[in-house]
N, C-alpha and C positions, 0 to 999 in steps of 0.2 A: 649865565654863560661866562663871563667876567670872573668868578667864583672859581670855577670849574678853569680858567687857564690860571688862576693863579695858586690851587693846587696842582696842577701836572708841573707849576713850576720848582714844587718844596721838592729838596732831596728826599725829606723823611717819609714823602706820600711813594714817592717811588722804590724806596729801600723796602715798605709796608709791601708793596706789592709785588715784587721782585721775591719777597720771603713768601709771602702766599702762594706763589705759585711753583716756587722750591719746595715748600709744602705738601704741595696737592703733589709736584709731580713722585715727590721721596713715598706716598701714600699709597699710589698706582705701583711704585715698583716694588715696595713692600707686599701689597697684597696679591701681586702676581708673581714674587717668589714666593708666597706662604701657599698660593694655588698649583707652583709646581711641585713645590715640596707634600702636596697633600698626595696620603695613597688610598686611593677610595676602594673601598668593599664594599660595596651592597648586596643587596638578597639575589641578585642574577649571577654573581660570582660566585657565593659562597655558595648558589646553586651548582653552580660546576666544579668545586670540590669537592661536593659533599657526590657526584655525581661521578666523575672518576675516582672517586674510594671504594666505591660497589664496584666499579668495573674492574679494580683491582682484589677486592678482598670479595666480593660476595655478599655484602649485608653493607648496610646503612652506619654511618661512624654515630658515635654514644656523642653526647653531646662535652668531654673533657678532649675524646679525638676531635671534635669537630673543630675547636678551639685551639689544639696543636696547629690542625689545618691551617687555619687564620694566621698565627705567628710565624707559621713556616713562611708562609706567604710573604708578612709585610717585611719580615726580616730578609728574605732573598730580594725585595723589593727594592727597600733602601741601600742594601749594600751595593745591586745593582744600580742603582741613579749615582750612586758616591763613586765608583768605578767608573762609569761613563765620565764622570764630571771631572776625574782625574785623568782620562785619556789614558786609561788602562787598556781600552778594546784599541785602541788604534797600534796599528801592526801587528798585531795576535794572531798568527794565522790560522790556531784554532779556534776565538774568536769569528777570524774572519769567514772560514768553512764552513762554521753554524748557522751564520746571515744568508749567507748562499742559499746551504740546505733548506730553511726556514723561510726562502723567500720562492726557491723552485718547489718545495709542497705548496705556497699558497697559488702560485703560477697552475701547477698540476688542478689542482680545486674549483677553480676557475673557468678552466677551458671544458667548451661542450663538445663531447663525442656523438656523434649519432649511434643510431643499433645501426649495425651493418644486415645488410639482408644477403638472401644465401648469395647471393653470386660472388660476392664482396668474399665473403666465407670461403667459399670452395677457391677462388685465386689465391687467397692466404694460404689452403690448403695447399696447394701444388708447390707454393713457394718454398714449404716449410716440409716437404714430405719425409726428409731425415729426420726427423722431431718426431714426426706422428706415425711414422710405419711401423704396425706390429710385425714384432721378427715372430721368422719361421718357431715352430714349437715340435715337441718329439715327444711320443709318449713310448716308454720303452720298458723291458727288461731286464735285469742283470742276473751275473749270478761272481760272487766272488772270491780270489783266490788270496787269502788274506798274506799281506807281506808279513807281519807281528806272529802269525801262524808260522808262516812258509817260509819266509827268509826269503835267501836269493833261487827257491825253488817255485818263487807263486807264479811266475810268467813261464815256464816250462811244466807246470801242474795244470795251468789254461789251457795251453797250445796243447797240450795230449788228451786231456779230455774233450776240446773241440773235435780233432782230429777221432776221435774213441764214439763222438756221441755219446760220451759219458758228462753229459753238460750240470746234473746234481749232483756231483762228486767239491761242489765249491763249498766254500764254507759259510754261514750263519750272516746275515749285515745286520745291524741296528735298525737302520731306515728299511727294511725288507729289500723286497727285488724291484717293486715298481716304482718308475720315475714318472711325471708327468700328466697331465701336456705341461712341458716346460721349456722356457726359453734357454738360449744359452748364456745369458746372464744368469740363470737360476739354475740351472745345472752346472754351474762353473764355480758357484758360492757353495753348492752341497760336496759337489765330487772333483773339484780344482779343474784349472782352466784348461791342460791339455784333454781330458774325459771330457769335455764339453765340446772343445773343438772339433774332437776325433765322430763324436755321436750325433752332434749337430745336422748334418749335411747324409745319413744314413737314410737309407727306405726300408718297409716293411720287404721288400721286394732280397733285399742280401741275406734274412735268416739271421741266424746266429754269428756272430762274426768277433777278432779277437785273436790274440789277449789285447784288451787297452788298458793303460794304465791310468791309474788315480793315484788320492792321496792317500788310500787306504792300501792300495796294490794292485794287481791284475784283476781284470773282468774281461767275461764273455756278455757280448749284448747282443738283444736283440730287438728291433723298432717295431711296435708292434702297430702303433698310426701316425702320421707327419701332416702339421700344416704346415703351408707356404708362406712366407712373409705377406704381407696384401696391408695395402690403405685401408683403414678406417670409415666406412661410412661416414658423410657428413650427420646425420642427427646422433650418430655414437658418440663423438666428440664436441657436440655443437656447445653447450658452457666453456666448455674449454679452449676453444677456438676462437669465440666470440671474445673469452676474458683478454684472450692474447692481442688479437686484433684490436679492442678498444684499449688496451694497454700499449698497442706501438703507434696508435692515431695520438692519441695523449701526448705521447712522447716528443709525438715531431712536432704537434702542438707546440707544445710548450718550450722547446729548441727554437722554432718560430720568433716566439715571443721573444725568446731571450735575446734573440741575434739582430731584432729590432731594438731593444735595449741598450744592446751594446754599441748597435750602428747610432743612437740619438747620441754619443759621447765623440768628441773631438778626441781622436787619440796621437799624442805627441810624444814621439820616442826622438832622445835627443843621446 
C-alpha cells in the first residue's frame, strides 16, 4: 500500500498515465473517423444495382457494367459525405425540396390504407361525379360540302340541296360519312369544336338538318342514334375508383403526419 502511495506521488507515474489515456482516447477517435469514412457495399446493395439496371435496360448488367455500377456509386458517395461536411446542403433550397420529397415518399410508404368496401366507393363516387360521368355520345351521318371545292358557295350548295332533298349532291370526305358513337371531345378533335357543339345535343328524331360548319366546310347531318350522359356503374369503374380513394386516404395520411411533425417544433418568428 505504501508503494502504491508513493507512486501516485511521482510526476512521471502520472504524465505515463495521462499519455495512455491520450492514447486510447486519440485510437477511439481515429477508428471512429476511419468507420465514418468507410462506404460499405456488400452483396445486398450490389444486389439492388444490379437490380434496377434490369428494370431499366431489360437484361442483367455484364459484369465490366456491373463494376461501373460500383464506382458510380462510391464516387457519388464520397463526394456526397465531402459536400455534407462542407455544409454545401445547408440553404440549398433545391437541396432542400429533395429531403422534403424523399422524406414525404418514405411518409407515403408507411402509412396503411385499408381496401375501402363499396359503400366507401359509391360516396367517392357521388363526390366526384364530374370526373366519372360519361358524356352524351351521337352516332350520326354526314354528307359534305367541301369549302377547297366550293369556296364561298359550300354553305349555299348545303342549304339548297337540304331544301331540294338533293342530300348526295355533297362531295367525297376522307373519313367517309359515319361518325360515331362519339363524344364531343372526339368529334371536336376530328371535325373542330363548333361541328361538335352544334351535333352534340341533335336527336334521331330532327332528320337531316344543316348546313353546319366544320373545318373542312359545310355539312348536312343527320343523328342516326344518341346516348345520354349517365354514371358509371360502380363494378365498371371499381380499379379506378378504388386506386383514387386509396390515393386521397394516403394523402390525408400522410398530411397527418406531417402536421404532427411540424406541431413537435417550437416555432419562433422574430
Amino acid at each position: 500500500m505504501e508503494r502504491w502511495r508513493r507512486w501516485a506521488r511521482e510526476p512521471l507515474v502520472w504524465f505515463v498515465a495521462a499519455g495512455a489515456v491520450i492514447f486510447a482516447i486519440d485510437r477511439a477517435l481515429l477508428q471512429d473517423e476511419r468507420a465514418a469514412r468507410a462506404i460499405v457495399v456488400d452483396d445486398a446493395f450490389v444486389a439492388g444495382l444490379r437490380a434496377r439496371f434490369v428494370e431499366r435496360h431489360g437484361r442483367a448488367p455484364d459484369a465490366r457494367e456491373e463494376d461501373a455500377l460500383v464506382r458510380d456509386f462510391v464516387r457519388e458517395e464520397a463526394l456526397s459525405r465531402e459536400a455534407r461536411a462542407a455544409g454545401l446542403d445547408e440553404g440549398d433550397a433545391i437541396v432542400r425540396r429533395r429531403l422534403v420529397q424523399k422524406l414525404e415518399l418514405m411518409l407515403a410508404g408507411s402509412v396503411h390504407v385499408p381496401e375501402p368496401d363499396d359503400e366507401a366507393l359509391e360516396t367517392w363516387m357521388r363526390a366526384h361525379e364530374d370526373e366519372l360521368r360519361v358524356p352524351a355520345r351521337v352516332t350520326l351521318e354526314h354528307v359534305l360540302f367541301a369549302r377547297d371545292l366550293r369556296g364561298a358557295r359550300a354553305e349555299e350548295d348545303a342549304r339548297t340541296a337540304l331544301d331540294t332533298g338533293a342530300i348526295e349532291s355533297g362531295d367525297p370526305f376522307v373519313r367517309g360519312r359515319a361518325i360515331g358513337p362519339s363524344s364531343e371531345a372526339r368529334i371536336a378533335a376530328e371535325m373542330g369544336a363548333a361541328f361538335a357543339r352544334a351535333v352534340i345535343d341533335m336527336t334521331p328524331e330532327q332528320g337531316w338538318t344543316g348546313p353546319i360548319a366544320s373545318t373542312y366546310g359545310a355539312h348536312l347531318v343527320r343523328v342516326i342514334a344518341r346516348e345520354e350522359a349517365r354514371m358509371p356503374a360502380l363494378d365498371d369503374v371499381r380499379a379506378r375508383v378504388a386506386a383514387a380513394w386509396i390515393e386521397e386516404r394516403r394523402a390525408a395520411l400522410v398530411d397527418a403526419e406531417i402536421a404532427r411533425i411540424v406541431a413537435s417544433y417550437d416555432v419562433v418568428i422574430e
